[in-house]
N, C-alpha and C positions, 0 to 999 in steps of 0.2 A: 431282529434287525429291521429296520427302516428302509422302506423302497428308496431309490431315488429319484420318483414320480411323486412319494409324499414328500420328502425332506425338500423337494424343489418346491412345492407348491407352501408349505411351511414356511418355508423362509418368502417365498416372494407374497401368501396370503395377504400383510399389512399393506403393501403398496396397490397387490389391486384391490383392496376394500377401500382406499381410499380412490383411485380410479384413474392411479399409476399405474405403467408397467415399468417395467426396470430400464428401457429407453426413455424415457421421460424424468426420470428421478431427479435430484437436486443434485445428485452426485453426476449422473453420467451427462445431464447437460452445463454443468461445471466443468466434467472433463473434454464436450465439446466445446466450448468456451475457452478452454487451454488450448486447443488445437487448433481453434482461428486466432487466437492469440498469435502465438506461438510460428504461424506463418503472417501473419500483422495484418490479419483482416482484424480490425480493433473496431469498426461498426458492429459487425455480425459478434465479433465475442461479446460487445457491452450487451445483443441481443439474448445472446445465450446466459448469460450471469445472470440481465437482467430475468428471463423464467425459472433462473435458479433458486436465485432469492423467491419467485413467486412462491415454488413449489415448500419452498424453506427460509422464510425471513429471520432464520440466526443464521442462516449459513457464511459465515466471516470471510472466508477464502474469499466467497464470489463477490462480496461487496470490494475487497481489497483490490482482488482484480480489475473489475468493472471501472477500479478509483483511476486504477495506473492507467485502463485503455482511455478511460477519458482525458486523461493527462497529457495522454500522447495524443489524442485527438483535440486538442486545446482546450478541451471543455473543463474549466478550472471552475467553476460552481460547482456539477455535478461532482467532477475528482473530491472536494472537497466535504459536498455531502454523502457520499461513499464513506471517506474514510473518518467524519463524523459518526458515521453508520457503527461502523468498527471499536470506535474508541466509547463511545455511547455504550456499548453490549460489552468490552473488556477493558476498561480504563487502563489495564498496565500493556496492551499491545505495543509495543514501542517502533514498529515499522509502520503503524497505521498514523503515528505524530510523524515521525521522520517524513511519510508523503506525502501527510496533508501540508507540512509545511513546505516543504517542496511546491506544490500545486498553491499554494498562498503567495509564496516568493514569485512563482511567473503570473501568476496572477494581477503583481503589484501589489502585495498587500506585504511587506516585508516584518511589520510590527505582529502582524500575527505568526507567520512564518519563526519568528525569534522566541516567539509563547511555546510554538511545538516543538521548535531544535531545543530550548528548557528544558521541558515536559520530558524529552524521550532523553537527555543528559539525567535527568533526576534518576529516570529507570535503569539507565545505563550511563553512567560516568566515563566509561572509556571508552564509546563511541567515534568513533573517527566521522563517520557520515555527517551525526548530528553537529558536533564541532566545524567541521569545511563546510555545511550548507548555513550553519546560524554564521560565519565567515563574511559568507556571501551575501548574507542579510545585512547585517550591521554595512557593510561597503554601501552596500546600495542604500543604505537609509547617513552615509555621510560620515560613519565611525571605522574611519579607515586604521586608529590604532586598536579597537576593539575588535576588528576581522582580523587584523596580524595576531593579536593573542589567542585568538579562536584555532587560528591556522599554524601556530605555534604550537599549542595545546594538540593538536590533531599529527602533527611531527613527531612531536615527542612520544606519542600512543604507536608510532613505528608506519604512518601513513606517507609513501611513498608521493603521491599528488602533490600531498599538502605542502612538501618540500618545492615544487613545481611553483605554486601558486606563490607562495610566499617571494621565489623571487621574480616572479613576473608583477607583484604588486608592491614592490622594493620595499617588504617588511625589514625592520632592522630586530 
């Protein structure tokens, strides 16, 4: 049987051979990252994501995350290239279209915003989000009966909002 002075040192050997220890990891400064999140320090978490990714540049979570605190910190390039970050490394991710086009929509860039509400409808057809956010798209770009169809489509899928929306923007 195995001490529990080797099996600990066994399992943590990889991280200090590379000149981690288990505070520093990709994981546990990702889950410090959640935890400023999480109380809306969203500077400090894009801090903490961002040495997650250092420590680990596939690490998808922290770029995802990183995407939204910049989102909410207005920073709609970065959000953007975040969740470029994401779909680059998983093409079929379908919350990393959903946000980037989100962060493209307040951005002002609605044309591309309507590529990712596509994109993540391709992956997933019964999407509600994607339907009321490519909605919101087409409005703002001037297709006020193509956001009712969108918001329509998004009713029908059982989206409660979308019923909201529809007659605040007097869809028939």
């Amino acid at each position: 049987m195995m001490s529990r002075t080797l099996l600990a040192f066994l399992l943590l050997a990889p991280s200090i051979a590379m000149g981690q220890t288990p505070a520093d990891s990709s994981e546990a400064l990702f889950r410090k990252g959640m935890h400023a999140y999480n109380a809306g320090g969203y500077g400090q978490a894009v801090k903490l994501f961002s040495s997650a990714i250092e420590q680990d540049p596939e690490n998808l979570n922290a770029y995802l995350q990183r995407g939204f605190c910049h989102s909410l910190l207005r920073d709609y390039p970065e959000a953007v290239a975040d969740f470029t970050a994401v779909t680059t490394r998983k093409q079929d991710h379908l919350w990393a279209y959903i946000s980037r086009g989100s962060a493209y929509e307040k951005w002002g860039k609605p044309e591309l915003a309507i590529r990712d509400f596509n994109k993540a409808l391709e992956l997933d057809p019964r999407n509600q989000e994607a339907y009321n956010n490519r909605g919101w798209s087409k409005k703002s770009m001037g297709d006020a009966e193509g956001a009712c169809q969108d918001w329509k489509a998004s009713r029908k899928l059982g989206n409660a909002e979308a019923k909201i929306i529809l007659q605040n923007n007097r869809c028939k």
